[in-house]
SEZA-237845 format. One record per residue (C-alpha): residue in one letter; x, y, z. Coordinates in steps of 0.2 Angstrom, whole numbers, padded with zeros to 4 digits, m for minus. Layout:
<rs>
{r A {X Y Z}}
...
</rs>
This chain:
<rs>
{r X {m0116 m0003 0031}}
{r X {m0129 0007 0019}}
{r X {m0128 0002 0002}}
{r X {m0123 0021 m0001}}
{r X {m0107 0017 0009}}
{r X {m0101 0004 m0002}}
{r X {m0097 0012 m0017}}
{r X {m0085 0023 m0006}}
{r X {m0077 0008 0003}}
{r X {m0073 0000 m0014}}
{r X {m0066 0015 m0020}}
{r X {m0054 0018 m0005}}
{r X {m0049 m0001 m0006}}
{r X {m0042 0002 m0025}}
{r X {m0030 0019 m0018}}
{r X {m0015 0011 m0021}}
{r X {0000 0021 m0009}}
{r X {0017 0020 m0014}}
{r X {0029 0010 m0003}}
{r X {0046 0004 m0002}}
{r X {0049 m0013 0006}}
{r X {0060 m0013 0020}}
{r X {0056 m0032 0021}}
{r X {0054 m0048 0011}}
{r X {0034 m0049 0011}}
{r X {0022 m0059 0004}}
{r X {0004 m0052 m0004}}
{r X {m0013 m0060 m0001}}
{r X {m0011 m0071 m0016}}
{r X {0007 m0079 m0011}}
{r X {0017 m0068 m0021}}
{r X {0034 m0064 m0014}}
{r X {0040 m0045 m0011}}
{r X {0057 m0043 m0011}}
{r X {0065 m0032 0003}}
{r X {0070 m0015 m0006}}
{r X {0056 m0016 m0019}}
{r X {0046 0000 m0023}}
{r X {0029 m0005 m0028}}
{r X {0010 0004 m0026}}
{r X {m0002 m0006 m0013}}
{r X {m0019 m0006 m0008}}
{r X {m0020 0007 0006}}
{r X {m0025 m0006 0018}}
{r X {m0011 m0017 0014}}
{r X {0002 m0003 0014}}
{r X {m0004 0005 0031}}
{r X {m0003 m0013 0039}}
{r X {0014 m0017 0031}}
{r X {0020 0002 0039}}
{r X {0010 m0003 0054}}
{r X {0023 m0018 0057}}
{r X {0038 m0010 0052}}
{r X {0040 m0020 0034}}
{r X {0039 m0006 0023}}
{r X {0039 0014 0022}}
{r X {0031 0026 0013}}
{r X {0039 0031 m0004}}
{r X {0031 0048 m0009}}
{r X {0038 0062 m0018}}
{r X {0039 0078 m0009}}
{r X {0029 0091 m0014}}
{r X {0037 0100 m0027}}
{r X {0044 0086 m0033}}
{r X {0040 0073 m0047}}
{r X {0042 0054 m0048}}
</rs>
């Protein structure tokens, strides 16, 4: 990796996407997610908890506000 690719990188590992849990899940420090929360993860996080099936995305449609 070039260093001019690293401020990019950092930047996409800060998006946070809005998800809502459709399990009980658990961040990389320990903290416990309870099934049915809406919350904003790291867009890593978030596409592997929708990867596995433990969570779903939670965007407004467009049109429409939070």
């Amino acid at each position: 990796m070039t260093e001019q690719n690293k401020p990019a990188d950092a930047a996409k590992d800060k998006k946070l996407i809005p998800v809502k849990l459709t399990r009980d899940v658990w961040d990389e420090e320990g903290n416990r997610l309870p099934k049915g929360g809406e919350i904003d993860l790291p867009l890593d996080f978030a596409k592997q908890l929708i990867e596995e099936g433990k969570a779903k995305r939670n965007d407004p449609l467009p049109g429409d506000s939070k």
